[in-house]
C-alpha positions as CSV (number, residue, x, y, z in Angstrom):
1,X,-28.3,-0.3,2.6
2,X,-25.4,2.0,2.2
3,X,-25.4,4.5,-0.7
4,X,-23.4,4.1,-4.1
5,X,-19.9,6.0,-3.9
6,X,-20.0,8.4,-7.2
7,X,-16.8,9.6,-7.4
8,X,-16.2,12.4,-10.2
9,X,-12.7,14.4,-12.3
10,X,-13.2,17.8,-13.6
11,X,-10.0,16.0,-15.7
12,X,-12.4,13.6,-18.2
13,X,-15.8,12.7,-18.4
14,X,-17.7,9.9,-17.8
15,X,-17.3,7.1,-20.2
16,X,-14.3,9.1,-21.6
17,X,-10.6,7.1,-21.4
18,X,-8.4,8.4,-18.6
19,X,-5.7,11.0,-20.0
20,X,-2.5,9.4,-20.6
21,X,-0.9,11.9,-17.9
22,X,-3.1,10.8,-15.0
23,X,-1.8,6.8,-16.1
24,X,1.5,5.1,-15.4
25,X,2.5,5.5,-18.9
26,X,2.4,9.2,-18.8
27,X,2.9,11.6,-15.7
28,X,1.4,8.9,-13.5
29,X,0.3,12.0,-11.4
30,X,-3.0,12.0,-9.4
31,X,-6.5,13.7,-11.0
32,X,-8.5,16.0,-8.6
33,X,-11.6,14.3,-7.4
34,X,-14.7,15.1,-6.2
């Protein structure tokens, strides 16, 4: 069974809403992940 893909932001936690900057209604840039 393949493992579960966690994928992580030093940007927002989890649970936490994505910042507006890192969404089409703001910047619409990408977030470093890990």
């Amino acid at each position: 069974m393949p493992k579960p893909l966690e994928l992580t932001s030093p940007q927002f936690k989890d649970g936490m809403p994505i910042p507006i900057a890192y969404t089409g209604e703001g910047e619409d840039k990408a977030p470093p992940l890990h």
